[in-house]
C-alpha positions as CSV (number, residue, x, y, z in Angstrom):
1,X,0.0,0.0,0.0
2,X,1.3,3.8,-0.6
3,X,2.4,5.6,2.6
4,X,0.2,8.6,2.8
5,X,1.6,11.5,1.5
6,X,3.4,14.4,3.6
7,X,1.9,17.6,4.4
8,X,4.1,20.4,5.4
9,X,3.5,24.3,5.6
10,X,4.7,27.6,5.9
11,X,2.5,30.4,7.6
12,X,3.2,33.9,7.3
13,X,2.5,37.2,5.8
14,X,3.8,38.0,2.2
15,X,5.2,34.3,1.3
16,X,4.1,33.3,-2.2
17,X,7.3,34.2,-3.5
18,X,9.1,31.6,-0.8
19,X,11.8,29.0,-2.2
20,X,10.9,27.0,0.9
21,X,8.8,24.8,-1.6
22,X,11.5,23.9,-3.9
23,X,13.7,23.0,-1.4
24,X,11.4,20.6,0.4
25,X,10.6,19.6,-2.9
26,X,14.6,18.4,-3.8
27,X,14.7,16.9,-0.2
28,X,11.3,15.2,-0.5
29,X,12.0,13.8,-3.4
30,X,15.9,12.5,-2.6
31,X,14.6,10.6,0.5
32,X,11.9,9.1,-1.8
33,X,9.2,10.4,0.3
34,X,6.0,11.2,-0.8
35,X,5.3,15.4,0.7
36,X,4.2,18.5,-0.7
37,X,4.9,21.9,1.3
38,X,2.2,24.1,1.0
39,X,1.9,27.9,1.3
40,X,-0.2,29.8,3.8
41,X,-0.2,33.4,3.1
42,X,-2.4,35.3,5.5
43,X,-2.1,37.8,3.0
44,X,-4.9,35.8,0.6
45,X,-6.4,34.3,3.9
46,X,-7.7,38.0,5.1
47,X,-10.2,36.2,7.6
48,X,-8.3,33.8,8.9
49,X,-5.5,34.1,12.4
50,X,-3.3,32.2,13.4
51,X,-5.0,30.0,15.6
52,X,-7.8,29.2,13.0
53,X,-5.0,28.6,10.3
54,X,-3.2,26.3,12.9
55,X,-6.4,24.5,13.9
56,X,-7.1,23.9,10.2
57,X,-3.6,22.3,9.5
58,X,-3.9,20.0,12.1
59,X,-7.2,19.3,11.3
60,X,-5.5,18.6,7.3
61,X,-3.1,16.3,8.6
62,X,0.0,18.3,8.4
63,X,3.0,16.6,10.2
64,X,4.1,20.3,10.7
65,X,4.7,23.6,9.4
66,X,7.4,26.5,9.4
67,X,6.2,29.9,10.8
68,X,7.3,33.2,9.6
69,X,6.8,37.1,10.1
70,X,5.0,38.4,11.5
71,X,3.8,35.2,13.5
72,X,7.5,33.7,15.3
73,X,6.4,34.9,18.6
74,X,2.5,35.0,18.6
75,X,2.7,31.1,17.7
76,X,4.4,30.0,21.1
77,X,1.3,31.2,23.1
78,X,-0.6,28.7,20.9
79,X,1.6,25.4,21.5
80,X,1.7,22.5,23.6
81,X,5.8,22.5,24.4
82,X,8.6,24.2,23.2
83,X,12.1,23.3,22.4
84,X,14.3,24.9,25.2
85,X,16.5,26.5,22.4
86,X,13.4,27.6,20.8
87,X,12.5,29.1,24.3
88,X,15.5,30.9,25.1
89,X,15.6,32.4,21.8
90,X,11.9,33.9,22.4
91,X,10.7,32.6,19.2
92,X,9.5,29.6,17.4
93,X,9.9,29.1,13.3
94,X,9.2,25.4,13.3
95,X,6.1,23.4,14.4
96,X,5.9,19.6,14.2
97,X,2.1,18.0,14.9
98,X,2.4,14.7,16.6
99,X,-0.6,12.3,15.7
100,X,-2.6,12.6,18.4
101,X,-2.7,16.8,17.1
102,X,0.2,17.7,20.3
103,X,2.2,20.8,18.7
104,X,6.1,21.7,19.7
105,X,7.5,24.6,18.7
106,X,11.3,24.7,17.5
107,X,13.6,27.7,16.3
108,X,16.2,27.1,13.8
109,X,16.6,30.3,12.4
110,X,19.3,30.3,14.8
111,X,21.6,27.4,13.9
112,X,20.3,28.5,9.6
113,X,22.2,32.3,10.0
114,X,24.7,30.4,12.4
115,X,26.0,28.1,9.6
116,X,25.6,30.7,6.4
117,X,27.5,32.7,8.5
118,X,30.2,30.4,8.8
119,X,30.0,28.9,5.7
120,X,30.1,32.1,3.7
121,X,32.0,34.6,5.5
122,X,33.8,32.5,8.1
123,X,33.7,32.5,11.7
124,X,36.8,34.6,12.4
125,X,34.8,37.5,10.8
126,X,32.3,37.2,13.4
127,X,34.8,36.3,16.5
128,X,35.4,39.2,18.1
129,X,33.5,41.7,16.2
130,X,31.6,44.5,16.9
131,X,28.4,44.3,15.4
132,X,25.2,46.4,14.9
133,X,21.6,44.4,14.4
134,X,18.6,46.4,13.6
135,X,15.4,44.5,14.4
136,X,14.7,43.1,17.2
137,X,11.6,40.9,16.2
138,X,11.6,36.7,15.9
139,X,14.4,36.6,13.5
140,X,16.0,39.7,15.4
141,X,16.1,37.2,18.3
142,X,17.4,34.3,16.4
143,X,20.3,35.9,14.4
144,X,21.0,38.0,18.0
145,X,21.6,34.1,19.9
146,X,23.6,32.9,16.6
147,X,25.8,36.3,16.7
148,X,26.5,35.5,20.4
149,X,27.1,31.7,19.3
150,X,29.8,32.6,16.6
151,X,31.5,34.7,19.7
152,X,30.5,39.0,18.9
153,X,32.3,41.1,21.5
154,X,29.6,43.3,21.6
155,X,26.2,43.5,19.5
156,X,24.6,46.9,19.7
157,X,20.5,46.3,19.1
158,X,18.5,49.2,17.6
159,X,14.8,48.6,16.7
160,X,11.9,51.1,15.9
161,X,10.3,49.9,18.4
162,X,12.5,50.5,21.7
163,X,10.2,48.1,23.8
164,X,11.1,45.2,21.9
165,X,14.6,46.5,21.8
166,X,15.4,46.6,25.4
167,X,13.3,43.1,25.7
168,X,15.9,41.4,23.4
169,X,19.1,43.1,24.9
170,X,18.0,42.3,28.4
171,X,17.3,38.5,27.3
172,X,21.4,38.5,25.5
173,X,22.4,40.3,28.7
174,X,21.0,37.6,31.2
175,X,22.5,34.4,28.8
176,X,25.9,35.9,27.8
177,X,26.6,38.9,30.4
178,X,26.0,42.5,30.0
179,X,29.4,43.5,28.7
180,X,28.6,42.1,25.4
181,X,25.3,44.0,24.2
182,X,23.6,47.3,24.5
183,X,20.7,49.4,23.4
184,X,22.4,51.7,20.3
185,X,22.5,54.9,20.9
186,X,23.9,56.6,18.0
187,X,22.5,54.4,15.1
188,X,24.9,56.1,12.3
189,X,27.5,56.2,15.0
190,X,27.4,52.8,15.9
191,X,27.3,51.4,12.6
192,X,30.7,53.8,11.1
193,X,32.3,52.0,14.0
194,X,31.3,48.3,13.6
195,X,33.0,45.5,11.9
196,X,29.5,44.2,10.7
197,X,26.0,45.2,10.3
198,X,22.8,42.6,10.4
199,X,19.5,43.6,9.0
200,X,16.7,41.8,10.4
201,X,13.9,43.5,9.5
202,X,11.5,43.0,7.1
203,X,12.6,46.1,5.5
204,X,13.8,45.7,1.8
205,X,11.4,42.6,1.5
206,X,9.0,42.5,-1.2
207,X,6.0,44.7,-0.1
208,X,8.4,46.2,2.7
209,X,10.4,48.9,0.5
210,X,13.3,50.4,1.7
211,X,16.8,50.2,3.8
212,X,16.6,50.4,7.4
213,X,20.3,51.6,7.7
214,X,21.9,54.5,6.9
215,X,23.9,54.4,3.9
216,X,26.5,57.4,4.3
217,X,27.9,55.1,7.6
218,X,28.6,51.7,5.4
219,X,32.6,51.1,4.5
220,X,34.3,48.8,2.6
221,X,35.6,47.3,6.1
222,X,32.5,46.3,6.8
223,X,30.8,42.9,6.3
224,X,26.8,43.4,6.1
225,X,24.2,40.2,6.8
226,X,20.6,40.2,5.5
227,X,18.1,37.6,6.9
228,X,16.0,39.1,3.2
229,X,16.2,36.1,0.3
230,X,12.9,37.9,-1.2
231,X,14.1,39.7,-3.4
232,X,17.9,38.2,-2.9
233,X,19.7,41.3,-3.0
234,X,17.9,43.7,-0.8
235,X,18.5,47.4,-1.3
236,X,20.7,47.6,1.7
237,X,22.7,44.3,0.2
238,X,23.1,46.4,-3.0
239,X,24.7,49.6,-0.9
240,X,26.7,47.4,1.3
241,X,28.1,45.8,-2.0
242,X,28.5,49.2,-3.1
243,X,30.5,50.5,-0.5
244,X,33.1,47.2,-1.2
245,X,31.6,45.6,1.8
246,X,31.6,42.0,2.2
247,X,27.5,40.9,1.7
248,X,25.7,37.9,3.2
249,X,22.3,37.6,1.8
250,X,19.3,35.4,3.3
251,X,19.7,32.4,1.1
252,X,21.8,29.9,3.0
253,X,20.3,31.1,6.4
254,X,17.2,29.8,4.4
255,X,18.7,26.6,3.1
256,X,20.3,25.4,6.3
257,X,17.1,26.2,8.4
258,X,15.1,24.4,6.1
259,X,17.9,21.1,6.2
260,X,17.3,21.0,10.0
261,X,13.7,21.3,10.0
262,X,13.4,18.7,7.3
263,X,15.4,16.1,9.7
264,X,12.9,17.2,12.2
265,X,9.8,16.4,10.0
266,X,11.0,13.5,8.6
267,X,14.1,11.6,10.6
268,X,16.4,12.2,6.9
269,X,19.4,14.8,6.8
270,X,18.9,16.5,3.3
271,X,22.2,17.2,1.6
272,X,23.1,21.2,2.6
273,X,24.9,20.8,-1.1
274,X,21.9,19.7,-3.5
275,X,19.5,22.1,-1.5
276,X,22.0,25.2,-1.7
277,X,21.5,24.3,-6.0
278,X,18.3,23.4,-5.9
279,X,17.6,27.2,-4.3
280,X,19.8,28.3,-7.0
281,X,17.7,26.8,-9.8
282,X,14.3,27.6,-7.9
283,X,15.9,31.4,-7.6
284,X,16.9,31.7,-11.1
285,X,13.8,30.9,-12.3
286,X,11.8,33.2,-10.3
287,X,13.7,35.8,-11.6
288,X,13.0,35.0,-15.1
289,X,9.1,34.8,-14.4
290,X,9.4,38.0,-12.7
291,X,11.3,39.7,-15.8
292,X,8.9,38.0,-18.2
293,X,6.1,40.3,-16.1
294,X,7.7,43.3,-15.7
């Protein structure tokens, strides 16, 4: 008899143009398993919140789904357990569904921007550093934890909302000491005397125009991180790259967080390789549908 097929999600705001599907798709199909990933944009789902939507997914038979902005802290509230990493990060971008409907909530956001990090721009450039991260939101929180895994000497966190700021600096301060991050002061300051710069914001996404950091402080010293793979070069990428900074766009935060939540779903390690060219492919052809339409 067939084993029933997979179901997988992603819920979030904005996410049609996600390569999260081609990615399960290449790792689905190398393990000889039988899933589809399906996309649940809230922005075509104007009715329905988060709660319905993770009712009606459990309800579908969904093993799990992936969570994105603006719902990777509004989820936890609404789950049975959650992973202790996921907890001390403060936010949850991975859900698996046990059969008898119990939901547990994982982040690994976290370990995804760790290992691009490391695999692009290399640890040493990290070590040490000085670094500036604007937003402060769920993946704020989880590329904040990965700095401090890859060993920052400081991280300075500015966000528009100064709340959610001080809530993310005062969670770094109590798991890594206060020496080693502060509220920025000085945005433009801060930034002309960093070794790196992390956007996490939405900002530059598409439907989220702009660049959240000012451009006149870049230098070609710096190395600049964007969680952003939608569109791939953001708009702060492109200045960064202008500047003759080193650039580290959202792609392989987006592969490797999609690697372990796949061994999560489904007990198989995907190959980091194959995914990192099946994003490639999937990416290149979005680009030429989007051309064909402009």
């Amino acid at each position: 008899m067939k084993p029933p097929r997979m179901l997988i999600g992603l819920i979030g705001a904005n996410i049609m143009g996600s390569l999260s599907p081609a990615l399960f798709a290449e790792a689905f199909a190398a393990a000889g398993i039988d899933g589809f990933y399906h996309l649940i944009d809230v922005e075509r789902l104007p009715e329905r919140r988060l709660p319905r939507l993770l009712d009606a997914v459990k309800a579908a038979g969904f093993s799990g789904t992936n969570i994105t902005y603006p719902f990777k802290q509004d989820v936890m509230a609404l789950l049975d357990a959650v992973d202790p990493e996921a907890a001390q990060v403060g936010a949850v971008n991975t859900v698996t569904i046990a059969p008898d409907g119990c939901t547990t909530g994982y982040n690994f956001d976290r370990v995804g921007f760790r290992r691009s990090f490391e695999e692009s721009l290399g640890r040493d450039r990290a070590n040490g550093a000085a670094v500036v991260q604007i937003g402060a939101g769920g993946a704020g929180r989880a590329t904040a934890f990965a700095l401090m895994d890859l060993g920052v000497s400081v991280l300075v966190i500015h966000d528009r909302d100064a709340a959610r700021a001080k809530a993310l600096t005062a969670d770094l301060a109590r798991h890594f000491g206060p020496s080693r991050c502060r509220l920025a002061g000085d945005l433009a300051g801060d930034i002309a005397a960093a070794d790196g710069i992390v956007n996490a914001t939405q900002m530059g996404m598409r439907g989220f125009p702009g660049n959240p950091v000012p451009v006149s402080s870049l230098r070609a010293t710096h190395w600049a991180a964007d969680v952003i793979y939608t569109p791939v070069d953001t708009e702060f990428i492109r200045a960064a790259a202008a500047k003759g900074a080193r650039v580290l766009n959202g792609g392989g935060m987006c592969v490797h967080q999609a690697v372990a939540a796949f061994q999560l779903f489904t007990g198989v390690k995907p190959d980091a390789a194959r995914l990192h060219r099946a994003f490639a492919t999937a990416l290149a052809a979005r680009e030429r549908s989007e051309a064909d339409m402009a």
